[in-house]
MIROZA-475774 format. One line per field, with one value per residue (C-alpha): residue in one letter; x, y, z. Coordinates in steps of 0.25 Angstrom, whole numbers. Example, Ala and Ser with C-alpha at 12.3 -4.5 7.8 and 13.67 -1.06 7.14 Angstrom:
MIROZA-475774
resn (a; s);
X (49; 55);
Y (-18; -4);
Z (31; 29);
end
This chain:
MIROZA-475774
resn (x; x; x; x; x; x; x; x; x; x; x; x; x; x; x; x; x; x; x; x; x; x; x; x; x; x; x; x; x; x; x; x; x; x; x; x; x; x; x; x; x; x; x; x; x; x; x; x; x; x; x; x; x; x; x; x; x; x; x; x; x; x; x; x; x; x; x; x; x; x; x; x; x; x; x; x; x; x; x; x; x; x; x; x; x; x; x; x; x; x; x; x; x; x; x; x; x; x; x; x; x; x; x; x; x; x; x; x; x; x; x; x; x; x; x; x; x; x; x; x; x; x; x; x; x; x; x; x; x; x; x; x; x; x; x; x; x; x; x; x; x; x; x; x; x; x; x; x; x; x; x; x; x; x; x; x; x; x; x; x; x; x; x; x; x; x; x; x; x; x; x; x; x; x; x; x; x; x; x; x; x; x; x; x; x; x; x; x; x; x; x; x; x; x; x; x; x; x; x; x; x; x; x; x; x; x; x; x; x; x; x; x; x; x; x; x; x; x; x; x; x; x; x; x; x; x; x; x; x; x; x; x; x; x; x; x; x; x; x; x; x; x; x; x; x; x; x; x; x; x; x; x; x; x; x; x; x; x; x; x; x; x; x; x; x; x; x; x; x; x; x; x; x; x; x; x; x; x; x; x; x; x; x; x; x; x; x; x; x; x; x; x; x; x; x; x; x; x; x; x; x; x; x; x; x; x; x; x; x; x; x; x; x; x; x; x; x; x; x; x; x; x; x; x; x; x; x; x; x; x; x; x; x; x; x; x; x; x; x; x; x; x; x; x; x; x; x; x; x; x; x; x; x; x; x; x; x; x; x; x; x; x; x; x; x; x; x; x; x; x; x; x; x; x; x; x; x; x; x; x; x; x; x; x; x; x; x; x; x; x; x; x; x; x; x; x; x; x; x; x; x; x; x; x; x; x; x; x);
X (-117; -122; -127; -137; -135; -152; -159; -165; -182; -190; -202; -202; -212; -209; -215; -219; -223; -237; -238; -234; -243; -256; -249; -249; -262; -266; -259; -263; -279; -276; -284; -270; -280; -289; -297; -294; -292; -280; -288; -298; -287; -279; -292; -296; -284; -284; -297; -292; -280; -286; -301; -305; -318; -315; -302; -301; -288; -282; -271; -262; -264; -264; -279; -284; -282; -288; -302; -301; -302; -312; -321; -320; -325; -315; -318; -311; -307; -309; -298; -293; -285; -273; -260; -250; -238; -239; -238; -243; -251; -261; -264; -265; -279; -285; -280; -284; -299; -297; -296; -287; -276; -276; -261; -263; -250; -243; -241; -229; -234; -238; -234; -248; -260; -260; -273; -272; -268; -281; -292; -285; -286; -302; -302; -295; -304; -317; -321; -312; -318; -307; -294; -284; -273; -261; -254; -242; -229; -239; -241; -256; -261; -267; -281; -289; -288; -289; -301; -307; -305; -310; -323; -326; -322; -331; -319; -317; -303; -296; -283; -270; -265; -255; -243; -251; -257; -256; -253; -264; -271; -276; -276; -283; -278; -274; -282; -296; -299; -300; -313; -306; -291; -280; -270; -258; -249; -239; -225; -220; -232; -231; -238; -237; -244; -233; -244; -259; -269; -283; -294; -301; -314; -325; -333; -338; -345; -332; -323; -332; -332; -317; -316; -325; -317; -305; -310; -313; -326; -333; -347; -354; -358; -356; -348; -336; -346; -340; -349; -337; -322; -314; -301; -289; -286; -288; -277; -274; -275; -259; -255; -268; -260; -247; -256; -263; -248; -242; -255; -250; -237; -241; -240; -225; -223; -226; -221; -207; -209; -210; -198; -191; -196; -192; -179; -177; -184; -173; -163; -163; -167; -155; -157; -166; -177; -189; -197; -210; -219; -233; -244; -240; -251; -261; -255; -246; -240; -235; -222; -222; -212; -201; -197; -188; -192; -179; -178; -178; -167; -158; -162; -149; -153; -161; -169; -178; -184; -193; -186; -171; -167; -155; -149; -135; -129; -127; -121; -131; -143; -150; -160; -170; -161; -150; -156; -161; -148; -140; -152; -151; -135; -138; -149; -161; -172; -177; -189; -192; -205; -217; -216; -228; -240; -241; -226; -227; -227; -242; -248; -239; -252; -262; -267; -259; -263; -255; -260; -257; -267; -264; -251; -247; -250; -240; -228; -215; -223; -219; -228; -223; -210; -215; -215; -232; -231; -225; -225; -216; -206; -208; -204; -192; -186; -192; -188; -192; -184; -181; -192; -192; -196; -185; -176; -167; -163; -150; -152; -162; -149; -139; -150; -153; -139; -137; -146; -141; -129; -135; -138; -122);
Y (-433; -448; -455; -464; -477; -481; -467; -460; -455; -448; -456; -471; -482; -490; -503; -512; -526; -525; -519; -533; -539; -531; -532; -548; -550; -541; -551; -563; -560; -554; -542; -533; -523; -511; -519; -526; -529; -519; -507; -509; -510; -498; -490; -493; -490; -476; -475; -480; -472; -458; -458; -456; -464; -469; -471; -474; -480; -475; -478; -464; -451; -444; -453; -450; -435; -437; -441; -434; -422; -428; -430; -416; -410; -405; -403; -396; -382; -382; -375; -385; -379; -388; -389; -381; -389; -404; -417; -413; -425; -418; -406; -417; -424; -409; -407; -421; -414; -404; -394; -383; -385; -370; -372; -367; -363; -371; -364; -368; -375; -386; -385; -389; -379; -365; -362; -348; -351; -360; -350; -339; -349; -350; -336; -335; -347; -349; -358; -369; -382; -392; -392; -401; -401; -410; -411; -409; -421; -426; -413; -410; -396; -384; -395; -387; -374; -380; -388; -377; -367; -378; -379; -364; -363; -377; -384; -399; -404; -414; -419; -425; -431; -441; -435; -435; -448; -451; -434; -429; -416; -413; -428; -433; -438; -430; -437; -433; -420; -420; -422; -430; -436; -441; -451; -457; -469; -467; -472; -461; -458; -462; -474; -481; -490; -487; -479; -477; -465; -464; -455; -455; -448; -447; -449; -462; -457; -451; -462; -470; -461; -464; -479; -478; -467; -472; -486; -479; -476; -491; -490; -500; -508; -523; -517; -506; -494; -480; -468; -459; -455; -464; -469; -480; -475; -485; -493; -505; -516; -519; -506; -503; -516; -507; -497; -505; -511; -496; -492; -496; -489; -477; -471; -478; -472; -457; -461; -461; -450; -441; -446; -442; -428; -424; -430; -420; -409; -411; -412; -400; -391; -383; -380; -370; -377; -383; -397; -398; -392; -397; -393; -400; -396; -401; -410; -421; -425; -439; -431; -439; -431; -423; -410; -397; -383; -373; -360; -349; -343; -355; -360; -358; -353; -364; -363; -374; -376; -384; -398; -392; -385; -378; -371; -365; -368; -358; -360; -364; -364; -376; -378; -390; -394; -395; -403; -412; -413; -417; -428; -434; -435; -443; -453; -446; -441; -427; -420; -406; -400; -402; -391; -382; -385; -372; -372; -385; -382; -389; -380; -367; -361; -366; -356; -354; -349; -344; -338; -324; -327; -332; -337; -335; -320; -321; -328; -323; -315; -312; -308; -303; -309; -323; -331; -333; -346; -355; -369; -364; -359; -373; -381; -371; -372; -388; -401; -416; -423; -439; -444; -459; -468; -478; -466; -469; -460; -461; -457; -446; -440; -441; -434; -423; -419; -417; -409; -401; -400; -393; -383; -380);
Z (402; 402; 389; 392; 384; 385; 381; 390; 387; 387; 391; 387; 389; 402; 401; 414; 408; 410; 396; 388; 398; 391; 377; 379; 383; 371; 364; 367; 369; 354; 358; 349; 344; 350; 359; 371; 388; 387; 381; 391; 403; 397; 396; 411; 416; 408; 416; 431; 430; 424; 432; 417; 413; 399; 394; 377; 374; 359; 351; 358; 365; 351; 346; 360; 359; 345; 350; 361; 353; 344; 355; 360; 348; 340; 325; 313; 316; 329; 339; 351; 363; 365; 373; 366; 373; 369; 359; 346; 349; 360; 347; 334; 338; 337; 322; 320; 321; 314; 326; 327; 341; 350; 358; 371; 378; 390; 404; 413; 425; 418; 404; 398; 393; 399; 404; 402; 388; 387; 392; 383; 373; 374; 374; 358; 354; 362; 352; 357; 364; 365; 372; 372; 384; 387; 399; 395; 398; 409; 418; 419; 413; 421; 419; 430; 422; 408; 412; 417; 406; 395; 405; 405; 388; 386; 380; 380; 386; 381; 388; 384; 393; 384; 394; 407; 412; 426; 429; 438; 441; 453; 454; 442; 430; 417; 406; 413; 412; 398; 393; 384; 388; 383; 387; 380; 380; 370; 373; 380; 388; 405; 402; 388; 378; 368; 361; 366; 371; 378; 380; 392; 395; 404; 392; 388; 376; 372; 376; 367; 356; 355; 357; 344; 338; 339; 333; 320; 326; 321; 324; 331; 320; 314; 305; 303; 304; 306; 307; 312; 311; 319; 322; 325; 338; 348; 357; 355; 365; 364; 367; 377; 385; 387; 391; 400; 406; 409; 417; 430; 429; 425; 440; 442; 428; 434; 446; 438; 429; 441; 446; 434; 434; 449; 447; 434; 442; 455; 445; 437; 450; 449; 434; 427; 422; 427; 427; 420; 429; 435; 445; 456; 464; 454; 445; 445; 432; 426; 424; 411; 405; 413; 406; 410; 406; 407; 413; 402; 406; 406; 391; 383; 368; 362; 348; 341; 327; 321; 324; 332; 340; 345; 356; 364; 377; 386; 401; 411; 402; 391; 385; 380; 367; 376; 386; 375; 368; 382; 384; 370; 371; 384; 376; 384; 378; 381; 374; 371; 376; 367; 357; 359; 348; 344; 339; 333; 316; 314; 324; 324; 317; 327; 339; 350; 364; 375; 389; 384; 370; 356; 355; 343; 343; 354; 347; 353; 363; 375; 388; 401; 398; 397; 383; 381; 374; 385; 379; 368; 381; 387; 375; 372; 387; 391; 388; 390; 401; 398; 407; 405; 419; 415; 416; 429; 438; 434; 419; 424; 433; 421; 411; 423; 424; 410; 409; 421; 412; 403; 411; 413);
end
């Protein structure tokens, strides 16, 4: 097994040139703080790229999420359906409120909010008016049926789509069938300001609301007038400049990450796992992230607690601690699923809803042979692949057959 003397990642920036360029003329027209050409550039192209009529550029995906659920509604003590299988990130904002997050379980073909688990959802809490989704590692969720169940149940959408941007579904842009959406740009993100976010919303009374928001609400006054809560939340114009410069790329950037993921899928088409999966009749992801799920009956004996995990080899099986040890020993970086939000220790007391009813009624239950609470079964068997586009082809073969290895 090779060692790789420069690591290997995840997912890193990739930088062009056209990015210092922007920083520069931030620079030297002295425009260094929240206003500025590169804001409005960054915001339009959000806009050209998306088909979404206002774009609010903020200071990351997590602020953005923030308002967006400030706009939709949510107050104390209210409960908020949300992805179950995702950055802690996509479930804070709705504490932030004061709501209470409802984890809806994952379904297999896409790894993202089960529908079945959402209407079963609105069945134990009708009361419910607000559902966050993500799209999970840059593969669009089942949007037609979640849409369509929010409709019928009066809900608003909000969408995360942090992981997704450029992904499509039935050739129209994740971040726009939110009532509210969300992008980010944080540095490990397709496209990167080193740190950033945006709302975008057909709104313009709402994409108003959080430019004001998110400039601690200052009224229109002579003086610094505040009649509301607001917030530090909006980008500056040196980071909106890096924004602005990675625009172009993003399709070379997908372009490459799909690359990566075909050439992992032909070369582990002889072992027992499988390759995220997609809708490829309806959607096409950004294959931000490339990432493995193993058969159940090849996982050797694996166990986790809080923060380690252990496992035991057994002749022709693995499992993702394995992987992850082989990769780190070769200076790559791997990454285990996102832990599910209804496991995590701040919101093991939260509701949890699978397809089958409430979830936690259901812990350790099993239905016609089948575990009911997948996301659980697909952060215990999956795992993160390295998926960096300045990876070569080279290192990507040497990093496949290790991991072919373990299989051994």
């Amino acid at each position: 097994m090779k060692k790789f003397e420069k690591k290997v990642w995840l997912a890193s920036p990739t930088m062009h040139g056209d990015e210092m360029k922007y920083i520069k003329e931030a620079y030297d027209t002295n425009w260094m703080s929240t206003v500025g050409e590169n804001l409005n550039k960054a915001e339009e192209a959000a806009c050209e790229l998306t088909g979404s009529k206002h774009a609010v550029a903020l200071s990351c995906g997590t602020a953005a999420i923030h308002l967006a659920v400030k706009l939709a509604g949510v107050k104390p003590g209210d409960k908020v359906f949300c992805t179950d299988m995702t950055f802690d990130a996509t479930v804070n904002p709705v504490v932030y409120e004061g709501g209470v997050p409802v984890f809806i379980d994952t379904e297999y073909d896409t790894w993202n909010m089960d529908p079945a688990a959402l209407e079963k959802a609105f069945e134990l809490h009708p009361e419910v008016k607000v559902v966050v989704l993500a799209h999970l590692y840059g593969t669009p969720a089942k949007i037609d049926e979640i849409t369509e169940i929010c409709e019928r149940h009066g809900a608003v959408l909000v969408e995360d789509a942090a992981e997704s941007l450029g992904a499509t579904y039935k050739g129209k842009q994740t971040g726009t069938f939110g009532k509210y959406s969300i992008i980010s740009f944080n540095g490990n993100k397709i496209i990167t300001g080193s740190a950033g976010g945006m709302l975008l919303t057909d709104d313009k009374a709402a994409a108003d609301r959080v430019r004001k928001w998110s400039t601690q609400s200052r009224e229109n006054a002579p003086w610094y007038q505040h009649e509301e809560l607001g917030y530090n939340y909006r980008m500056s114009n040196v980071i909106a400049g890096v924004v602005r410069g990675q625009f172009p790329y993003l399709s070379e950037h997908i372009r490459r990450k799909k690359e990566i993921y075909l050439r992992y899928k032909e070369g582990f088409k002889d072992l027992p796992v499988i390759m995220n999966p997609y809708e490829d009749e309806k959607s096409e992801p950004n294959f931000w992230l490339s990432c493995m799920l193993i058969d159940k009956d090849a996982m050797c004996p694996q166990v986790r607690s809080e923060n380690k995990a252990l496992y035991t080899k057994e002749a022709g099986k693995s499992c993702p601690t394995h992987i992850l040890e082989t990769l780190f020993e070769m200076n790559a970086e791997g990454r285990p699923i996102w832990k599910p939000m209804h496991m995590q220790p701040i919101y093991r007391n939260n509701p949890f809803v699978t397809k089958n009813g409430d979830g936690r009624a259901q812990t350790n239950a099993y239905i016609a042979g089948e575990k009911t609470d997948v996301g659980m079964d697909i952060f215990d068997r999956g795992l993160c692949l390295p998926s960096d586009i300045k990876m070569t082809d080279e290192e990507q073969d040497e990093i496949i057959s290790a991991i072919v290895s373990c299989f051994d």
